[in-house]
KENU-243947 format. One record per residue: residue number from 1; residue in three letters; x, y, z of N, C-alpha, C in turn. Coordinates in pm, 1 decimal, always signed. Example, Ala and Ser with C-alpha at 12.3 -4.5 7.8 and 13.67 -1.06 7.14 Angstrom:
! residues 2
1, ALA, +1319.0, -569.0, +780.0, +1230.0, -450.0, +780.0, +1320.0, -330.0, +780.0 .
2, SER, +1285.0, -225.0, +708.0, +1367.0, -106.0, +714.0, +1290.0, +3.0, +787.0 .
This chain:
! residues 214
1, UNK, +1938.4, -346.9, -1949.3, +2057.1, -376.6, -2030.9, +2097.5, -250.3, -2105.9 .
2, UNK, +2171.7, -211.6, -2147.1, +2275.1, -82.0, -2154.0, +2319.2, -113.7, -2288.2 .
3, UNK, +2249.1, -223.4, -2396.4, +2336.8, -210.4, -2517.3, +2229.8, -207.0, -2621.4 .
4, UNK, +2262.4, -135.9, -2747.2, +2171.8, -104.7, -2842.4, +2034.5, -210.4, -2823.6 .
5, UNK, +1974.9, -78.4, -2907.8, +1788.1, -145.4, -2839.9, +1728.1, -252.2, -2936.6 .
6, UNK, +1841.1, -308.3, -3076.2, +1772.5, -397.5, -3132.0, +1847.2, -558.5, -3043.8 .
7, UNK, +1925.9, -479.6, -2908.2, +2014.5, -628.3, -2848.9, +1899.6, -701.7, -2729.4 .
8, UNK, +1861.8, -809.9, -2704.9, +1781.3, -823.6, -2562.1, +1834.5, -983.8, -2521.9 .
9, UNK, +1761.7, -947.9, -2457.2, +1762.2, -1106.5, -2342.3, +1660.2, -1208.5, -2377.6 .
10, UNK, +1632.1, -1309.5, -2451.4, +1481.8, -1377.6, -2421.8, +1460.8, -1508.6, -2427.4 .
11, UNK, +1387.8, -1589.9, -2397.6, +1359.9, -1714.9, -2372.4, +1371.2, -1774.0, -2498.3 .
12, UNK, +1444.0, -1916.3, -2540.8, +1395.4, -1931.4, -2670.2, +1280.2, -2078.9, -2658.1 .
13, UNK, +1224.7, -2116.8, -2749.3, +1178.8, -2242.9, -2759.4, +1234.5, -2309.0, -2906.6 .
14, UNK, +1257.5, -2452.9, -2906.1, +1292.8, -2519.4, -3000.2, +1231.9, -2608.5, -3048.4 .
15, UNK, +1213.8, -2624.2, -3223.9, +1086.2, -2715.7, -3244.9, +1179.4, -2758.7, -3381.5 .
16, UNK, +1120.3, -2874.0, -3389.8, +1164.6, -2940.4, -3555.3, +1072.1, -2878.3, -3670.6 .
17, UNK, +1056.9, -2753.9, -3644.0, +1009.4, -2692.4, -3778.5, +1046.7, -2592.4, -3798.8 .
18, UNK, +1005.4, -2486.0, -3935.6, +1127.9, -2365.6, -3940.5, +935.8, -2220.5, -3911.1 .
19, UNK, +953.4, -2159.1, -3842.3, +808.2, -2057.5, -3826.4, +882.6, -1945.2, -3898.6 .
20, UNK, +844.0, -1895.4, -3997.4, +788.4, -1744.5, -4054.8, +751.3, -1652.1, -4009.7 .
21, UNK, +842.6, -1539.4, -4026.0, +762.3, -1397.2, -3957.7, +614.0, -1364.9, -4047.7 .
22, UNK, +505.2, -1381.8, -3967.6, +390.4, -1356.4, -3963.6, +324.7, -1480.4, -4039.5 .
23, UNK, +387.4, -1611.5, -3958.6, +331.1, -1702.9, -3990.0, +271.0, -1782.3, -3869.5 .
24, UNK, +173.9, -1864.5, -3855.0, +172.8, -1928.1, -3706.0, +145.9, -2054.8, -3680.0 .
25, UNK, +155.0, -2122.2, -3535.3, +165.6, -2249.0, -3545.0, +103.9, -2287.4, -3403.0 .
26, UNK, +69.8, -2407.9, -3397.5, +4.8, -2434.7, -3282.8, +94.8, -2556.8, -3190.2 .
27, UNK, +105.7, -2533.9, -3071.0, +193.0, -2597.2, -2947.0, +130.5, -2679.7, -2872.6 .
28, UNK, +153.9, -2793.7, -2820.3, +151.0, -2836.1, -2679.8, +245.7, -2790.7, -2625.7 .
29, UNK, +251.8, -2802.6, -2485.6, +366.8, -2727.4, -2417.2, +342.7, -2851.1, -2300.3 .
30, UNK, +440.3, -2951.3, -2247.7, +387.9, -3002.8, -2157.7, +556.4, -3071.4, -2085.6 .
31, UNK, +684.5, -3036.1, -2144.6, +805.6, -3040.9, -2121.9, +841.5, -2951.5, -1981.6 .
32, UNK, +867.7, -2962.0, -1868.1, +908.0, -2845.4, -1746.7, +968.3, -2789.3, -1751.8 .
33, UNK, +1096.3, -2779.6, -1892.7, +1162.7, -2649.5, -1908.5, +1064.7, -2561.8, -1975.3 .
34, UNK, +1000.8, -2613.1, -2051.8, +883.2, -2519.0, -2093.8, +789.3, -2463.6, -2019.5 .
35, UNK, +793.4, -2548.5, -1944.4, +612.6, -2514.4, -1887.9, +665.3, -2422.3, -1773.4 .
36, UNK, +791.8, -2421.6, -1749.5, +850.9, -2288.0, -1641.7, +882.6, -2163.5, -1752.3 .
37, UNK, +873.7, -2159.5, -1869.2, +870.2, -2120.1, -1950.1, +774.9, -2023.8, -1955.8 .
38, UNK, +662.1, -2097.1, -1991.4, +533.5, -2032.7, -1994.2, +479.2, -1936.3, -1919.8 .
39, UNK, +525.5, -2034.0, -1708.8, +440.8, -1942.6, -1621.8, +490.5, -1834.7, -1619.1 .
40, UNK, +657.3, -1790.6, -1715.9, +708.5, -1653.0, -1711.0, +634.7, -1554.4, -1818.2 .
41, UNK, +651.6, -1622.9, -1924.6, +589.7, -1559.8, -2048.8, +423.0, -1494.6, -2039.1 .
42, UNK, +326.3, -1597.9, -2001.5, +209.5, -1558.2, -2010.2, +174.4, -1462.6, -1932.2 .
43, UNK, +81.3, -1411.1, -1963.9, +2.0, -1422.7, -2074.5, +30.2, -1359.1, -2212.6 .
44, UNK, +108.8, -1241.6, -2208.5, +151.1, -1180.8, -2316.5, +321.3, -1163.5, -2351.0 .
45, UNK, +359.3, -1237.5, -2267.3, +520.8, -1191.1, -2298.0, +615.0, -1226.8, -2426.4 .
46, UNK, +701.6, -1238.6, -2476.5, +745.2, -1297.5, -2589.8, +852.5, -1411.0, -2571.1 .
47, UNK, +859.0, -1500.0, -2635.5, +980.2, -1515.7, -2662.1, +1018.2, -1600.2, -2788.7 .
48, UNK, +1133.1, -1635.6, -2847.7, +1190.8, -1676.6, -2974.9, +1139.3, -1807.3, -2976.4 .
49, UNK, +1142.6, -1812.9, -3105.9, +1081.5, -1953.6, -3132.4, +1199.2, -2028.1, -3275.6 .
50, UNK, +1305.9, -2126.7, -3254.6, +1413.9, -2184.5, -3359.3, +1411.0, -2264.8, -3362.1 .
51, UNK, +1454.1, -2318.5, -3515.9, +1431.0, -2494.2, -3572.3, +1595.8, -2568.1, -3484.5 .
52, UNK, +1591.7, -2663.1, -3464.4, +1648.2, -2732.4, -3427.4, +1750.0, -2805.8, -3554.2 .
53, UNK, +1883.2, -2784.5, -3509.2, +2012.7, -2809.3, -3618.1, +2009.5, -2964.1, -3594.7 .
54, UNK, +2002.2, -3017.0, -3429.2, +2061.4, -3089.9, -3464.7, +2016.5, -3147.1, -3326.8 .
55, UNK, +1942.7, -3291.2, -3232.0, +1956.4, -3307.4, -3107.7, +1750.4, -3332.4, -3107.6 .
56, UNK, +1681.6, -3370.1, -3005.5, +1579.0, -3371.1, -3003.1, +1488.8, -3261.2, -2953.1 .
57, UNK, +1388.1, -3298.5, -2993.1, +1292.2, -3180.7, -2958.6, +1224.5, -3187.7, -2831.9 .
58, UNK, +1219.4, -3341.4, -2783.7, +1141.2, -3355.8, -2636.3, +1271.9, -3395.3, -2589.9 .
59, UNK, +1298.8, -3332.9, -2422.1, +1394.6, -3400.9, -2353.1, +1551.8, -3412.6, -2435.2 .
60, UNK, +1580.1, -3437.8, -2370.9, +1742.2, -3412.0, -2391.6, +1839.8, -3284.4, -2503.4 .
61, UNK, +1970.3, -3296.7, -2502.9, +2015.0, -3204.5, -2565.9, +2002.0, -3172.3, -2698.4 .
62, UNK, +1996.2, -3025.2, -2756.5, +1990.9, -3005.6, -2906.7, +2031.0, -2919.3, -2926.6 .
63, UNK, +2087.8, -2871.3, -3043.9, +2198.0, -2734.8, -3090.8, +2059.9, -2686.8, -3235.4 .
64, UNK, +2029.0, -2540.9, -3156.2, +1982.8, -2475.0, -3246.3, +2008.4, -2404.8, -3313.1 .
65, UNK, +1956.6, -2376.4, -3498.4, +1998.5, -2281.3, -3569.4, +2000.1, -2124.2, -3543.7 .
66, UNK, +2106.1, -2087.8, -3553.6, +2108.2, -1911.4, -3535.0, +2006.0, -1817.7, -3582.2 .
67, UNK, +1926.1, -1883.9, -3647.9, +1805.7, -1783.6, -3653.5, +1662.8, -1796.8, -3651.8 .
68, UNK, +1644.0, -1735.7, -3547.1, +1444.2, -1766.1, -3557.5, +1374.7, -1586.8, -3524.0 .
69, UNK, +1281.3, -1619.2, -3502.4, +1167.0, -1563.4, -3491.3, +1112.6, -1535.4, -3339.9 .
70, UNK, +1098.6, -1346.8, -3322.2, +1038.1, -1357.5, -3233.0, +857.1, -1387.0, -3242.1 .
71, UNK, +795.2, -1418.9, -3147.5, +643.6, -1461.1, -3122.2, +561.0, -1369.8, -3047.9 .
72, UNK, +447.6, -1370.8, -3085.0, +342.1, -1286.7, -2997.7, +255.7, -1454.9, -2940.9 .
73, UNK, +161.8, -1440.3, -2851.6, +58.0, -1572.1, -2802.5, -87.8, -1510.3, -2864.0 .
74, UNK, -105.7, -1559.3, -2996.0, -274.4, -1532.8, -3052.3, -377.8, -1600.6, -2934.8 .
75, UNK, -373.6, -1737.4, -2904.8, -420.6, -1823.7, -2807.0, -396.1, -1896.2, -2771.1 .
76, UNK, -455.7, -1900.1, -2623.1, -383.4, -1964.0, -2519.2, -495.4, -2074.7, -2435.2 .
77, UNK, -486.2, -2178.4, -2396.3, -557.6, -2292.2, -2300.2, -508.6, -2366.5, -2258.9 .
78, UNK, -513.2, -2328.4, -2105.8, -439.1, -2411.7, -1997.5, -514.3, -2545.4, -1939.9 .
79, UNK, -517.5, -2674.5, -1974.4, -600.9, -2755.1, -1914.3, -552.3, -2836.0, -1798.3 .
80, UNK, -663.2, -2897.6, -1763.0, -673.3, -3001.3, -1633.7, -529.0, -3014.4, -1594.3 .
81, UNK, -473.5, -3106.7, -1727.8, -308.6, -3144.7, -1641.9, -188.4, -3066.8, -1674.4 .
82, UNK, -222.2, -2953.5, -1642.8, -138.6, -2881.6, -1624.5, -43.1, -2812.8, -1752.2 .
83, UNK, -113.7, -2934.8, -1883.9, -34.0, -2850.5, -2001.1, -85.3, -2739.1, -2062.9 .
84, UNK, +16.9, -2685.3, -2161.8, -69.4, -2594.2, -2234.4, -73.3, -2581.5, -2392.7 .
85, UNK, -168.5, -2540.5, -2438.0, -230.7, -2536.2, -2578.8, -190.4, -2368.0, -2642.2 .
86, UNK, -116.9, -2347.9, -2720.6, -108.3, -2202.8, -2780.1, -92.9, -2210.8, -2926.4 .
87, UNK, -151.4, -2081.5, -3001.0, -133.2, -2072.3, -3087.2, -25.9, -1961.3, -3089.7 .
88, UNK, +61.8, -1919.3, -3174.3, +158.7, -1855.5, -3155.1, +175.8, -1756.3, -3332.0 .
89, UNK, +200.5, -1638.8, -3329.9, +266.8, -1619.9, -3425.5, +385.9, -1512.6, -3445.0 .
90, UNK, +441.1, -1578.7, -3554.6, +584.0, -1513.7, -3627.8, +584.7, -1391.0, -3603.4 .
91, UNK, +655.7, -1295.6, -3513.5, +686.2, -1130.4, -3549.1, +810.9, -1086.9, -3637.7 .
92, UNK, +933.4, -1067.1, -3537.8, +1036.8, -1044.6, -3605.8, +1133.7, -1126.4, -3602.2 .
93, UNK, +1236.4, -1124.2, -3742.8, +1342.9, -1226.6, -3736.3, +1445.7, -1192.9, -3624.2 .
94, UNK, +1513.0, -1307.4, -3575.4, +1632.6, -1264.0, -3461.3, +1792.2, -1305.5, -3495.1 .
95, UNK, +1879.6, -1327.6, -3444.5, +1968.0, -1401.8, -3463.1, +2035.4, -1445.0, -3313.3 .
96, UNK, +2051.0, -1566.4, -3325.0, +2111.0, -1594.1, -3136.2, +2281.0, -1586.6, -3147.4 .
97, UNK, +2301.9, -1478.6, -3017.1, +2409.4, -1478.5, -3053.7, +2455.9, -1511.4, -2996.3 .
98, UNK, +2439.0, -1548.2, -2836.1, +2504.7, -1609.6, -2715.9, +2428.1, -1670.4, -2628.3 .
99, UNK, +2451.0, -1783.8, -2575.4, +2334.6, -1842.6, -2479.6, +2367.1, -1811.4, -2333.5 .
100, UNK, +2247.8, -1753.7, -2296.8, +2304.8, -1690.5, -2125.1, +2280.4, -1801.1, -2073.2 .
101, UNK, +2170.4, -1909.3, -2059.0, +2177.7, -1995.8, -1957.9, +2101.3, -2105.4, -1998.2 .
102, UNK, +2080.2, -2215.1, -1957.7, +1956.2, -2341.3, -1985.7, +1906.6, -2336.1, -1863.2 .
103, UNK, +1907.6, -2296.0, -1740.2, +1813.3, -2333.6, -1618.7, +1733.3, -2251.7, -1562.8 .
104, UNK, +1590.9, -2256.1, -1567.1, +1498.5, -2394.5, -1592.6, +1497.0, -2386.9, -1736.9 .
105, UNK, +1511.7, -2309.6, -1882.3, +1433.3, -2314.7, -1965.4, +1572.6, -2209.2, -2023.2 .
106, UNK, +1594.1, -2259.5, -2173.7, +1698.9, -2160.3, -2225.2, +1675.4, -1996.8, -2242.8 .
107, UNK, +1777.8, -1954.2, -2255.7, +1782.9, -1814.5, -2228.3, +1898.9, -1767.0, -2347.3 .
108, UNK, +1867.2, -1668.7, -2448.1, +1949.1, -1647.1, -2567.6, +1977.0, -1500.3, -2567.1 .
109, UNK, +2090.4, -1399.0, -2567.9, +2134.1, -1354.6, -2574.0, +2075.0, -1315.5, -2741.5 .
110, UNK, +2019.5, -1241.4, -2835.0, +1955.5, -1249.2, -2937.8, +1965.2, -1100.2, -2971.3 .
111, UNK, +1977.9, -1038.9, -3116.3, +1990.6, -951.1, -3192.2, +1847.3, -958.2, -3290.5 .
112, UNK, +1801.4, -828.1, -3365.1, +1716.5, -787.8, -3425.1, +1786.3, -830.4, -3580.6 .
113, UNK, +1761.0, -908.3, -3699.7, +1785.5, -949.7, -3757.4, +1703.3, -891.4, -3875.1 .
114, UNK, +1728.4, -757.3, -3925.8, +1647.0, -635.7, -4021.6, +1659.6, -706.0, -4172.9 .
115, UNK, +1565.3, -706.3, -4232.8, +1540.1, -738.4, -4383.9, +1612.7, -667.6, -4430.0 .
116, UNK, +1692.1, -689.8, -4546.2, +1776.6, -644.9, -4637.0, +1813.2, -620.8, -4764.8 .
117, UNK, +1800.2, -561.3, -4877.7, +1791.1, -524.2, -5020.0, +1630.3, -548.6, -5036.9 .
118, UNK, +1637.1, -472.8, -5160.1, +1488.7, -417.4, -5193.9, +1395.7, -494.4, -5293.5 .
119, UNK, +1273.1, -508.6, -5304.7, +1168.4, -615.3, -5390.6, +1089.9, -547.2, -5372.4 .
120, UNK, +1033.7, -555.5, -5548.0, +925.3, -461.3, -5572.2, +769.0, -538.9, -5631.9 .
121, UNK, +721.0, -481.1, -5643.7, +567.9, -579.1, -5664.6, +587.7, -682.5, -5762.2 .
122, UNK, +695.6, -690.0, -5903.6, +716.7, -733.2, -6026.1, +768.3, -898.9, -5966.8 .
123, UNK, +847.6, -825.8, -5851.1, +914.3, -985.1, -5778.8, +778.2, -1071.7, -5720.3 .
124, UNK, +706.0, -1033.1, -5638.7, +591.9, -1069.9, -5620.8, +510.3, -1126.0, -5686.7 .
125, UNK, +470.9, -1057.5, -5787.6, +410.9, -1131.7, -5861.2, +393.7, -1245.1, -5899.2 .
126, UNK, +541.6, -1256.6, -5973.9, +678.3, -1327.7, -6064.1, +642.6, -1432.1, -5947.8 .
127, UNK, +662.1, -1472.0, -5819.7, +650.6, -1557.0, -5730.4, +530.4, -1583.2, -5728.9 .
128, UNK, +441.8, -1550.8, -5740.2, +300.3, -1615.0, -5690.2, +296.8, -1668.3, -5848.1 .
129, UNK, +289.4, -1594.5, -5898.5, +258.4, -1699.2, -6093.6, +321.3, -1832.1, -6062.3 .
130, UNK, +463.0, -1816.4, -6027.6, +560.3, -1946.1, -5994.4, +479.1, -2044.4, -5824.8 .
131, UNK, +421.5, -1979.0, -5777.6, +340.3, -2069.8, -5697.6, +212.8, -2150.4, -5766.5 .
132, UNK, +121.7, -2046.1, -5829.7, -5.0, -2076.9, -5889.5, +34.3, -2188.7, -6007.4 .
133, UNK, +152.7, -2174.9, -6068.4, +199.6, -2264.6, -6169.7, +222.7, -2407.0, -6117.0 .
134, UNK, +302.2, -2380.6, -5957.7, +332.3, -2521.5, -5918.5, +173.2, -2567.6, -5833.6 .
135, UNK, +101.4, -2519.0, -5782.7, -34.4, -2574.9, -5756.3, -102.5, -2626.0, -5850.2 .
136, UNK, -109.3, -2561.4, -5983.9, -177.4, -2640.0, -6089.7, -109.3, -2784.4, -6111.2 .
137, UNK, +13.9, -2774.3, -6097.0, +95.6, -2920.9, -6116.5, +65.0, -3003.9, -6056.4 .
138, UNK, +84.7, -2958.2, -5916.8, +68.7, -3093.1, -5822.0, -71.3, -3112.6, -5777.3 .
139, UNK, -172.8, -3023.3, -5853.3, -336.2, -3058.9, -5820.8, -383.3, -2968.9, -5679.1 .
140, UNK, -286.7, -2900.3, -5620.3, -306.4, -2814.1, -5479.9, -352.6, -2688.5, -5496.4 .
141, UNK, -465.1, -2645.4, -5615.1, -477.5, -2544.9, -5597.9, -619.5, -2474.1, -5557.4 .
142, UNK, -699.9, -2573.6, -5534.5, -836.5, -2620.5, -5462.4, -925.6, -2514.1, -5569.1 .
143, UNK, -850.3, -2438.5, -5665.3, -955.1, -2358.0, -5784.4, -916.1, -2249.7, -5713.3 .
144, UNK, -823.7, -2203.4, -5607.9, -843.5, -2091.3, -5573.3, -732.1, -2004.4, -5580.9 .
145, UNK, -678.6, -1907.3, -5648.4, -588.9, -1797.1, -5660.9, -538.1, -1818.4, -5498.3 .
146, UNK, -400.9, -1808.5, -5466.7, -349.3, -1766.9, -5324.8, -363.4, -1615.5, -5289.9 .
147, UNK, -364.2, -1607.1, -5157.6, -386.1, -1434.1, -5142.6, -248.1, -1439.1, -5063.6 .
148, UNK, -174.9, -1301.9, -5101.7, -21.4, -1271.7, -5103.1, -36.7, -1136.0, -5042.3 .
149, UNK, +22.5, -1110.6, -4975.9, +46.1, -994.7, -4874.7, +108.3, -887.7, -4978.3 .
150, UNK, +74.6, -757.9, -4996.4, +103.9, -664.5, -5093.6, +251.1, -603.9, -5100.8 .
151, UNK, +343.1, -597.1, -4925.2, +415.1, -547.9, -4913.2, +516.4, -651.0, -4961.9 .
152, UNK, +611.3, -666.9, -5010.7, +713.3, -720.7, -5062.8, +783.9, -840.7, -4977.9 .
153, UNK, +832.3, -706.1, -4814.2, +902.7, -853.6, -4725.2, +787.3, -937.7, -4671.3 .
154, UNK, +696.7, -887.5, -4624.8, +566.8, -996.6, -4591.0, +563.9, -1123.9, -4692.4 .
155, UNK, +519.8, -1080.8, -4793.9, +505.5, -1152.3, -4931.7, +584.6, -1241.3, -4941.7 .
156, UNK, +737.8, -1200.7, -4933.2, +899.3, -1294.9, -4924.0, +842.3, -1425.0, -4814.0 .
157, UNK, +799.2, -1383.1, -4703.7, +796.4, -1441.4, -4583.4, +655.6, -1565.7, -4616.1 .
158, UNK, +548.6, -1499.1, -4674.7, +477.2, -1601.2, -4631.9, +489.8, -1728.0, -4775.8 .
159, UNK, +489.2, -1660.2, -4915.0, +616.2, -1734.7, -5037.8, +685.0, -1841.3, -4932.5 .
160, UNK, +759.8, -1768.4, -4882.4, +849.0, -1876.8, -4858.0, +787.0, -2014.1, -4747.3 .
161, UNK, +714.6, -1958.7, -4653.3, +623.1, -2064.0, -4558.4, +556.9, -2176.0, -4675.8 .
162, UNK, +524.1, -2108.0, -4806.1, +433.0, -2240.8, -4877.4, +535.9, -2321.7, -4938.7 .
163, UNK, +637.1, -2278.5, -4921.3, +777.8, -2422.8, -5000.1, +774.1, -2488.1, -4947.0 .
164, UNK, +818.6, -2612.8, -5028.0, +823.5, -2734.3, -4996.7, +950.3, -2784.2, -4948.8 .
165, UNK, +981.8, -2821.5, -4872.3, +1144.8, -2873.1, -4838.3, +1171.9, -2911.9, -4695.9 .
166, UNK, +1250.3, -2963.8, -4672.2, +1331.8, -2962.7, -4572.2, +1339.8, -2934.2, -4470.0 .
167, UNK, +1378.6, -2930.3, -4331.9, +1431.8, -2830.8, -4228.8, +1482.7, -2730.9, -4262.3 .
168, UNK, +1649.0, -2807.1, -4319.7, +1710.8, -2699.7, -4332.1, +1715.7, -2609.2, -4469.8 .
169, UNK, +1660.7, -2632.6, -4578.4, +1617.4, -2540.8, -4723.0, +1481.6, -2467.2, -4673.8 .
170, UNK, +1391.5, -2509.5, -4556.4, +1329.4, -2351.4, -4557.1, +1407.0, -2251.7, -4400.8 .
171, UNK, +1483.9, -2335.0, -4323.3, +1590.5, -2242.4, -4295.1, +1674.9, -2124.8, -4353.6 .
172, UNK, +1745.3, -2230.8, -4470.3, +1801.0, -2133.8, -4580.3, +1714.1, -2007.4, -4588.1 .
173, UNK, +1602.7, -2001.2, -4643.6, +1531.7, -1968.3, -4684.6, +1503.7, -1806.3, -4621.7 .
174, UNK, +1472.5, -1862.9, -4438.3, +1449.8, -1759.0, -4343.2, +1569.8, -1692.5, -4314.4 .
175, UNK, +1709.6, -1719.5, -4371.7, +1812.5, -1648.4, -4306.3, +1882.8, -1564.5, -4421.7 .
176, UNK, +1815.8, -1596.2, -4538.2, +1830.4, -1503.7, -4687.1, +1814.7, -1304.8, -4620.2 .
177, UNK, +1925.9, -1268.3, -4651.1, +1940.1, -1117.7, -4621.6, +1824.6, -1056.6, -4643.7 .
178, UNK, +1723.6, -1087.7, -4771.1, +1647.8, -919.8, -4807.7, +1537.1, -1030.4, -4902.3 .
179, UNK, +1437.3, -928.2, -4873.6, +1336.2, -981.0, -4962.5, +1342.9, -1035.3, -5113.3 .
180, UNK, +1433.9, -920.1, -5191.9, +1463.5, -981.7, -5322.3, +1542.1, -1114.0, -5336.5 .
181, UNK, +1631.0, -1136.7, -5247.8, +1695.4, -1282.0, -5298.6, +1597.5, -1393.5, -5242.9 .
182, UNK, +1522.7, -1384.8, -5106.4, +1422.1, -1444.4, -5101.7, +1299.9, -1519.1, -5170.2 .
183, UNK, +1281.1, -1403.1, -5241.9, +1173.0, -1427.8, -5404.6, +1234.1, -1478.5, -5485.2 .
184, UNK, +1350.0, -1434.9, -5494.8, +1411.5, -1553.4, -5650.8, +1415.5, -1670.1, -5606.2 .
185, UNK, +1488.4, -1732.6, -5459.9, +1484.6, -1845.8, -5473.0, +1370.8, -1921.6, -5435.1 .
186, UNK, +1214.5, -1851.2, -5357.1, +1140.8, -1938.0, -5371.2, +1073.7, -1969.3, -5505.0 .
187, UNK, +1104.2, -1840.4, -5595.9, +1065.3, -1859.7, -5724.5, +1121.3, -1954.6, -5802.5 .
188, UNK, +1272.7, -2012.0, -5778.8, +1341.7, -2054.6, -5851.8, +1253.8, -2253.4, -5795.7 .
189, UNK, +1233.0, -2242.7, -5652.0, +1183.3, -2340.4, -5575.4, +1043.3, -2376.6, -5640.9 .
190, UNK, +959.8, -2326.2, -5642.0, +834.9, -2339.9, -5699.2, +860.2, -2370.6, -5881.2 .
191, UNK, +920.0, -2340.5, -5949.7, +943.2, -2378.9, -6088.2, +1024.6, -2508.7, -6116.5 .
192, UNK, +1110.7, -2528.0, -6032.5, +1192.0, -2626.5, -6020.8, +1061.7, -2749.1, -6002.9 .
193, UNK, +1017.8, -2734.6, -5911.1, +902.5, -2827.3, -5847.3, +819.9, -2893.0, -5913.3 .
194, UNK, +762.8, -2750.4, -6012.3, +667.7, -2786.0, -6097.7, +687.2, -2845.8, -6225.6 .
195, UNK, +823.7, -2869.2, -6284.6, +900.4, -2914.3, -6348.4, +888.2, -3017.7, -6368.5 .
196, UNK, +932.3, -3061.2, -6246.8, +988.0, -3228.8, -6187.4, +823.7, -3334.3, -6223.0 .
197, UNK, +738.0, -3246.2, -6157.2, +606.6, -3333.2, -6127.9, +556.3, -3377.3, -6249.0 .
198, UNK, +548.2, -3239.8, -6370.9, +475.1, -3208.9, -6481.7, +586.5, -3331.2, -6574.3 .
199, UNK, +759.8, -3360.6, -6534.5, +820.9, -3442.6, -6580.3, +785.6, -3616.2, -6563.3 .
200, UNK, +738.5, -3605.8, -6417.1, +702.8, -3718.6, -6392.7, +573.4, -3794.6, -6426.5 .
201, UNK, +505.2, -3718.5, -6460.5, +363.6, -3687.2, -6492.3, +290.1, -3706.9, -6388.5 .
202, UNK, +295.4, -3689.8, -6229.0, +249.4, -3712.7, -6127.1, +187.9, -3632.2, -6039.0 .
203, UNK, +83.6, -3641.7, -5976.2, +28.6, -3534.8, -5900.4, +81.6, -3545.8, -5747.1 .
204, UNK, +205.0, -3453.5, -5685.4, +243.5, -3493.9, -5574.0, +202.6, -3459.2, -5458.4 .
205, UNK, +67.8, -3371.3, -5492.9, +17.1, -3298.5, -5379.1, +14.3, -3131.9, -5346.8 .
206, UNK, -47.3, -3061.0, -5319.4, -39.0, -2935.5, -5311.8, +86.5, -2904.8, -5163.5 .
207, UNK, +87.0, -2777.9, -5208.8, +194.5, -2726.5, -5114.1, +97.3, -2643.2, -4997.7 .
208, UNK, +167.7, -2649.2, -4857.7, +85.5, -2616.6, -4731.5, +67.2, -2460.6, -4739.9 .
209, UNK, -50.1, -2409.0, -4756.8, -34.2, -2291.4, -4736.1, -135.0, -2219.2, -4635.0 .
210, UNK, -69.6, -2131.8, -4562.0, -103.3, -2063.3, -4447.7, -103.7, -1897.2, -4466.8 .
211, UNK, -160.8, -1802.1, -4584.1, -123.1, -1716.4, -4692.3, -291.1, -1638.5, -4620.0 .
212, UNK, -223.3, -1535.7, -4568.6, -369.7, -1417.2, -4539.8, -292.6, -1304.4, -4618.5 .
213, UNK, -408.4, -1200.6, -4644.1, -352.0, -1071.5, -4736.6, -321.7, -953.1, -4627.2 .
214, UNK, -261.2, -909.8, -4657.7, -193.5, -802.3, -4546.8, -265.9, -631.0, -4572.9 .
């Protein structure tokens, strides 16, 4: 292909959840647009991984959100009937910009989707206090400090994987320009939260976190 090198061609997959750059998640794969999918991809190949706007996740039609994540395959197990088991994780953000084809398995026309404005450790911080604050609330904090990735957009990214919300509010979330507006609003997300609970006087549960140090 002949057009700037952040432009490519790649397979996408669609799931009812929103994945994080350098976050990861684990698959069955047992759908035949997928699983023609796979025998292209594996063992190491890539391709995008986007939450679903709108349509189902097994079988039939669905309109996906414009932005996901490309994937690396951490692990992989192919069993007896033919499905497969992967663990997968978050690399870089993308944006889809045109769909080349659905047969056997979609095909997205996709752009490099670069982090944008600047966050400095103070934002970081400022966010994890506002996490550690809402774990004490809702009882999720198992006694243990979270470990937060040092670099800023990492930090933005995996912050934002432990919010609580929605499809589409941790969508929002992943399609925020730049690390700094990222941090405010999961910061603004985590205080809000802890608010509500500490209002209600209720313990609603800890928030999911999937948080290694970088």
């Amino acid at each position: 292909m002949d057009a700037h090198h952040d432009e490519m061609e790649l397979p996408v997959f669609a799931l009812h959840t929103v994945l994080f750059p350098e976050g990861t998640v684990t698959l069955r794969v047992f759908e035949p647009r997928y699983l023609a999918l796979m025998d292209d991809v594996l063992p190491a190949g890539r391709f995008v991984v986007v939450a679903i706007r709108t349509g189902q996740e097994v079988g039939g039609d669905y309109e996906p959100d414009r932005v996901g994540v490309t994937v690396s395959i951490d692990a992989h197990v192919r069993d007896d009937d033919g499905t497969h088991r992967l663990r997968i994780a978050g690399r870089d953000r993308v944006s889809l910009i045109a769909r080349v084809r659905d047969d056997p398995y979609p095909v997205w026309h996709v752009e490099a989707f670069h982090d944008e404005g600047g966050a400095g450790t103070d934002d970081v911080e400022a966010t994890r206090e506002a996490l550690l604050a809402y774990l004490e609330a809702t009882g999720g904090s198992g006694g243990r400090p979270p470990a937060v990735p040092h670099d800023p957009v990492s930090a933005s990214y995996a912050l934002a994987a432990a919010v609580p919300g929605s499809i589409p509010e941790r969508q929002a979330l992943l399609e925020l320009p730049g690390a700094g507006e990222r941090l405010h609003a999961v910061r603004a997300v985590f205080r809000k939260e802890a608010a509500l609970v500490r209002a209600l006087g209720a313990a609603a549960g800890g928030a999911s976190l999937d948080v290694n140090p970088n």
